[in-house]
SERO-4910 file (N, C-alpha, C, O; in steps of 0.05 Angstrom, whole numbers):
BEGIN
 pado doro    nc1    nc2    nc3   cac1   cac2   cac3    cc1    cc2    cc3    oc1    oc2    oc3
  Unk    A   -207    -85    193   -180    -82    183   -162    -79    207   -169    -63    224
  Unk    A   -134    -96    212   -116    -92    230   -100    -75    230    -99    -59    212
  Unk    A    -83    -76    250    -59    -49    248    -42    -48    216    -35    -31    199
  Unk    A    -41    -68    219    -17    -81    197    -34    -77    167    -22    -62    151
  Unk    A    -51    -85    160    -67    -68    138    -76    -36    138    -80    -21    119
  Unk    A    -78    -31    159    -84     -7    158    -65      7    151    -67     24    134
  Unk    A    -42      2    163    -16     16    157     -2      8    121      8     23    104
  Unk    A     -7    -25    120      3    -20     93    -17     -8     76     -3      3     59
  Unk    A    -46     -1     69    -57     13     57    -56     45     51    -63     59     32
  Unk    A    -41     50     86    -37     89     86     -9     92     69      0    114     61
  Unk    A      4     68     66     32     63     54     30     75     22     40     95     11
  Unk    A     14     55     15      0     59     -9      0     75    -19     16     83    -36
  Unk    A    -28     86     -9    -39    116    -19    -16    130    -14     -8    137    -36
  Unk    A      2    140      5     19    167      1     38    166    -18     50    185    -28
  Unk    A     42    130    -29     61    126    -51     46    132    -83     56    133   -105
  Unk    A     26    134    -77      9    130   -103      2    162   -107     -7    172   -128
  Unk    A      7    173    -88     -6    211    -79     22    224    -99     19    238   -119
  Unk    A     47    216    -89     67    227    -94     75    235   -124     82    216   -138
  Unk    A     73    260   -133     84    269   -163    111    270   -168    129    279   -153
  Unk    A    113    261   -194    148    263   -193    158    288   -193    183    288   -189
  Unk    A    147    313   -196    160    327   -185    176    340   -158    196    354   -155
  Unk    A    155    327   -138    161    323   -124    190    312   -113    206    322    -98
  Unk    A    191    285   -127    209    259   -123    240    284   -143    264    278   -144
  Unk    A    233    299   -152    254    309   -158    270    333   -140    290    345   -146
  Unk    A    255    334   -121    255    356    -90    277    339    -78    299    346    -69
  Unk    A    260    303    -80    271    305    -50    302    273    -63    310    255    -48
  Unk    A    311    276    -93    325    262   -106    344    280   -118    339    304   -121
  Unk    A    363    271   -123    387    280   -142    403    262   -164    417    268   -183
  Unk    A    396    235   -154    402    220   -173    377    188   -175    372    175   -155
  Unk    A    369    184   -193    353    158   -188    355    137   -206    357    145   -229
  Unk    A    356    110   -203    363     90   -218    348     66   -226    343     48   -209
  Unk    A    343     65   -244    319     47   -251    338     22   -271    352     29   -290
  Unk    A    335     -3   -264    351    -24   -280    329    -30   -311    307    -24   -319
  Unk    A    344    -40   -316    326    -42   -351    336    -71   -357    357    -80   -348
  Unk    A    318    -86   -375    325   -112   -388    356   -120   -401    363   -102   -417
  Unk    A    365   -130   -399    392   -135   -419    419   -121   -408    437   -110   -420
  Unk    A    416   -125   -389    442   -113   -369    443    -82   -374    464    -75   -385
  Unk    A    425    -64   -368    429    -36   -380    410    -33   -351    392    -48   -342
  Unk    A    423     -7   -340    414     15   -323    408     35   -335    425     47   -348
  Unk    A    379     45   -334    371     71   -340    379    104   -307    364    107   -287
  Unk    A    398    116   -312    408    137   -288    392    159   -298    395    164   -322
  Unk    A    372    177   -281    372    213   -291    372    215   -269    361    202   -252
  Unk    A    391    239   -269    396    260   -248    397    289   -262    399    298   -285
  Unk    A    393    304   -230    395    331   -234    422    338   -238    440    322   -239
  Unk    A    425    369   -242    460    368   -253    481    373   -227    505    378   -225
  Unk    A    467    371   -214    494    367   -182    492    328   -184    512    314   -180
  Unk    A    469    318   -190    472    281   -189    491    274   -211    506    255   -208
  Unk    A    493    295   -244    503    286   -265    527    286   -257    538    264   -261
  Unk    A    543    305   -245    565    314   -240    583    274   -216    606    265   -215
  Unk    A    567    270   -209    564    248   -190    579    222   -206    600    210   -205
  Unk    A    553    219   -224    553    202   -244    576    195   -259    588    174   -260
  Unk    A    580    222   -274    603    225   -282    634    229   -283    648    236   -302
  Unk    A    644    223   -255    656    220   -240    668    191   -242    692    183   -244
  Unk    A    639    173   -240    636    147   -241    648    135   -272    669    125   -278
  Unk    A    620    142   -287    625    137   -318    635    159   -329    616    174   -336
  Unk    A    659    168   -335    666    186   -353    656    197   -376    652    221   -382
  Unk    A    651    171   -391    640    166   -428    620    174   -420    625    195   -431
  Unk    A    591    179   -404    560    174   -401    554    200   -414    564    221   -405
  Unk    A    533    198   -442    527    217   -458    492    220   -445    476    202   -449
  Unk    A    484    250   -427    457    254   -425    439    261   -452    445    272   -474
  Unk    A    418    253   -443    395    263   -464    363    270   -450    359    269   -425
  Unk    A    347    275   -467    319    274   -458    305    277   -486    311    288   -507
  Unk    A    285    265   -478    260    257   -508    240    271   -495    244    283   -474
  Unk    A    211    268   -510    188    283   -507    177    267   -472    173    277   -449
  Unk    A    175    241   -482    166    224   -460    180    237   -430    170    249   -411
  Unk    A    200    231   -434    216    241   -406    214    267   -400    211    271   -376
  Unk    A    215    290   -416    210    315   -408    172    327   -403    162    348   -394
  Unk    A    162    304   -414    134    306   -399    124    309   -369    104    321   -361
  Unk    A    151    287   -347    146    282   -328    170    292   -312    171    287   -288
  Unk    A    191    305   -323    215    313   -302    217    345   -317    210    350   -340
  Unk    A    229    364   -299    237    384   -312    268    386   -327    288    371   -327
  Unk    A    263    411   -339    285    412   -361    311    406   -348    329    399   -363
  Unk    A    318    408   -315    343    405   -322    352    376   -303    367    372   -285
  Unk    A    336    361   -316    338    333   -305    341    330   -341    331    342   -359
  Unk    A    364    303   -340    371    290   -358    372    259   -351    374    251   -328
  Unk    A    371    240   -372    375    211   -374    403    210   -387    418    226   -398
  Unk    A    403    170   -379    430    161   -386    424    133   -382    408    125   -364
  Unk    A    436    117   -400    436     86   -401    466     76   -399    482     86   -415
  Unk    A    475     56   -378    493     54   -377    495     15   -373    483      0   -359
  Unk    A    512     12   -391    511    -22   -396    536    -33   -371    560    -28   -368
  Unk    A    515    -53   -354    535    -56   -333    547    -92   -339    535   -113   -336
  Unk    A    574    -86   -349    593   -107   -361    607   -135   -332    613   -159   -335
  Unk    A    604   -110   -298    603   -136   -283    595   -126   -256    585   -104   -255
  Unk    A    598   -138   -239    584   -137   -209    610   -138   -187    632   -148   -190
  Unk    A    601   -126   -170    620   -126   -146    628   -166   -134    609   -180   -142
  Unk    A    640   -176   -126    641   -204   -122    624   -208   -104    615   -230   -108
  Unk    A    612   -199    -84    598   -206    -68    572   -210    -82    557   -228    -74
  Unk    A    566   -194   -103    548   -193   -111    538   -210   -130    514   -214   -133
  Unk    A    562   -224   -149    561   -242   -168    565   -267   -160    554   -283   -175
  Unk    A    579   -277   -137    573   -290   -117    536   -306   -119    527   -328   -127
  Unk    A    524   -283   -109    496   -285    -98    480   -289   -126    462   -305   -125
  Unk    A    484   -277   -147    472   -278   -179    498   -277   -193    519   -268   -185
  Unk    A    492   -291   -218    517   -292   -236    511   -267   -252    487   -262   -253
  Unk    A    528   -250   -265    518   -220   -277    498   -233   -301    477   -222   -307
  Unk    A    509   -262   -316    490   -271   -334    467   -282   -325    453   -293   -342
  Unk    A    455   -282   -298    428   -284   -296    412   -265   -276    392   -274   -264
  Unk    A    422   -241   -272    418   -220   -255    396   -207   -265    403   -196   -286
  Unk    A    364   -202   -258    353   -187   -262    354   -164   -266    374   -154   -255
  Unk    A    338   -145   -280    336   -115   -277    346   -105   -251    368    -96   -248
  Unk    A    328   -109   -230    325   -103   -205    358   -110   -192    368    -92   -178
  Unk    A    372   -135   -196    401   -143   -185    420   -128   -204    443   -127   -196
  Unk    A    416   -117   -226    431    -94   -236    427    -68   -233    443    -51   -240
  Unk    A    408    -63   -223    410    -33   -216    409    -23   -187    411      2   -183
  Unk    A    404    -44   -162    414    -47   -139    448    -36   -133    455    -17   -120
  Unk    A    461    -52   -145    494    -48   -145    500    -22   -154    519    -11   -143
  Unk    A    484     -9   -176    498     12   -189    481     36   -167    497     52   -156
  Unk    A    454     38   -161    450     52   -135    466     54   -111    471     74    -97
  Unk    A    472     35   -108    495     41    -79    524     41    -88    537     48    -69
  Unk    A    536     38   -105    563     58   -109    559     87   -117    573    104   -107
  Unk    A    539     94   -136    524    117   -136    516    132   -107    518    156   -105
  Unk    A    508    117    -86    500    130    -62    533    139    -40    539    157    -25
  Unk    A    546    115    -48    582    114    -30    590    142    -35    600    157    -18
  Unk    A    584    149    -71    598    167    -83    583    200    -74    598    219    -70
  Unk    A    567    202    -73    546    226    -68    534    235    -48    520    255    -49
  Unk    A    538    222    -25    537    231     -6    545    259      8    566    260     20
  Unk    A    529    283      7    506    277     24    478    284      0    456    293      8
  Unk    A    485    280    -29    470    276    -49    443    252    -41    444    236    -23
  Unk    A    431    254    -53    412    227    -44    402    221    -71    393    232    -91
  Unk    A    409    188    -59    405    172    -95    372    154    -87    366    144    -65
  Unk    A    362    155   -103    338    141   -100    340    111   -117    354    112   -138
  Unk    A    328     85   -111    325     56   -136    300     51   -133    288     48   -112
  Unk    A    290     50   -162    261     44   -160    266     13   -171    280      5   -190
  Unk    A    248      0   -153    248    -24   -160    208    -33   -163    188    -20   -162
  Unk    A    214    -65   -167    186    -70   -186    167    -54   -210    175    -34   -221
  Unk    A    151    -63   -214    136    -50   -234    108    -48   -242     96    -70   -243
  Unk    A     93    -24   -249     66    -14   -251     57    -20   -221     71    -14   -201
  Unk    A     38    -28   -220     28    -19   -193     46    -22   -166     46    -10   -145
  Unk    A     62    -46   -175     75    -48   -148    101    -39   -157    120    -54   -156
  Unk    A    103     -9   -166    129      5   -173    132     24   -143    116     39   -133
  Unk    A    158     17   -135    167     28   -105    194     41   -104    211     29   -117
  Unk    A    202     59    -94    231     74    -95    235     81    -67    255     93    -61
***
């Protein structure tokens, strides 16, 4: 095995080691894009505060599923993103923008805004899920 495997394999494992509780230590806001132009946002309540700033209207919640793996005072939020910065729509039209190209944009106005908050974007999915 070379440097370059070796290293992406130790990559790996410490990504695969990591509990989300954890990820809630070292996050305040995190953003995961969803099918059909919708961003899934949970944050803690110094990230909600963030958020909402942003989207005014954004109503939190939590179900069984989600409170299995975050603590109580982490909440969710779905937020339908209607358009894209121009540079950005430019590069993808908002009507053919992946998950991943919609929730890119809304992480970094989220990060402009929160600073020295730290926003996390998880992108891909199941095994090759990365944040």
């Amino acid at each position: 095995m070379n440097r370059k495997q070796r290293r992406a394999a130790g990559s790996r494992e410490r990504r695969l080691s990591l509990k989300l509780s954890e990820l809630e230590s070292k996050f305040d806001i995190q953003v995961d894009g969803k099918e059909g132009q919708v961003v899934m946002v949970f944050a803690s309540p110094k990230g909600r505060k963030i958020v909402e700033d942003l989207w005014p209207d954004v109503e939190w919640s939590t179900d069984e599923k989600f409170a299995e793996y975050h603590s109580d005072d982490w909440l969710f939020t779905h937020i339908r993103v209607t358009r894209l910065p121009p540079h950005f729509e430019k590069a993808v039209p908002l009507a053919f923008a992946s998950a991943e190209s919609l929730g890119y944009p809304v992480a970094l106005a989220l990060h402009r805004r929160a600073w020295p908050l730290r926003v996390g974007f998880w992108l891909g999915q199941g095994a090759d899920l990365r944040l």
